[in-house]
N, C-alpha and C positions, 0 to 999 in steps of 0.2 A: 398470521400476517405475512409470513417469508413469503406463501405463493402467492401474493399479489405483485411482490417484485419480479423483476425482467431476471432471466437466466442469466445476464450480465451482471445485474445489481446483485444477484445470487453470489456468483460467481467473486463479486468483489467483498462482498461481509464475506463470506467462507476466506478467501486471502485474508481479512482484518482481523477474523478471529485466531488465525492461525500465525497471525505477528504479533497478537497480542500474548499468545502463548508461548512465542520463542523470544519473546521481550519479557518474560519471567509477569505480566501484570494479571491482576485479576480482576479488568475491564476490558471492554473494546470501545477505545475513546475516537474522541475526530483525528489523532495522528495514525492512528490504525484503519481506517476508514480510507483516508487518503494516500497511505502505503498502499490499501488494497487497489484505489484507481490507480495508482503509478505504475502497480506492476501488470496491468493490462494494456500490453503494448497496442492492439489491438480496437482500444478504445476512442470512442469518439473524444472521450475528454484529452486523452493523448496527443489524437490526431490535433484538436482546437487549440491545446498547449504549444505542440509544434510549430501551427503557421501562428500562433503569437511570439513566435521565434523564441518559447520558453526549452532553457536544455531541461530535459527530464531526469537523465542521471544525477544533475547537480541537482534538482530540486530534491531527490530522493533522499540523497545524502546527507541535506541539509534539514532533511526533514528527521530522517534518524538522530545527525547529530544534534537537533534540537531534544529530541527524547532522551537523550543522554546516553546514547548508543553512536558507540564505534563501529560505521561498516563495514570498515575493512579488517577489523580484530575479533569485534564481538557478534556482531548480528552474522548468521547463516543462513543466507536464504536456502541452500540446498534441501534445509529440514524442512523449512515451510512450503516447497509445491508438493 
C-alpha cells in the first residue's frame, strides 16, 4: 500500500513513524501523522495553514503538549530527521 502514496505522503508517515518512536509509543496515531505534516515546511498543507493565518510553530507545540510531551525538555527533534 505505501507505493500508492505520493513521495510526500511517504515522506510524512516516515517523520510519524519516527515521532512515534522518539515519543517512546508503540503506535503511529493521528498526533503522529500530524507532527509528520507540520514538520514539512514545504507543504501544501503548511503553505494553506499559513494564509489561514494559522502559526505553525504554536500549533506544533500544542500538539506535542497535548501528547504529554514537553518540547522544549523532552521531545528531540534532532534524533528524528
Amino acid at each position: 500500500m505505501r507505493e500508492k502514496f505520493t513521495a510526500n505522503a511517504r515522506g510524512v508517515m516516515d517523520m510519524a513513524v519516527k515521532y512515534a518512536v522518539e515519543m517512546s509509543c508503540n503506535y503511529v496515531g493521528t498526533e503522529h501523522i500530524l507532527i509528520g505534516i507540520l514538520s514539512d515546511s514545504d507543504s501544501f498543507a503548511i503553505r494553506f495553514l499559513g494564509e489561514l493565518g494559522v502559526d505553525v510553530a504554536n500549533l506544533t507545540t500544542e500538539v506535542l503538549n497535548a501528547t504529554g510531551i514537553n518540547p522544549q525538555t523532552e521531545f528531540n527533534t534532532e534524533n528524528v530527521e
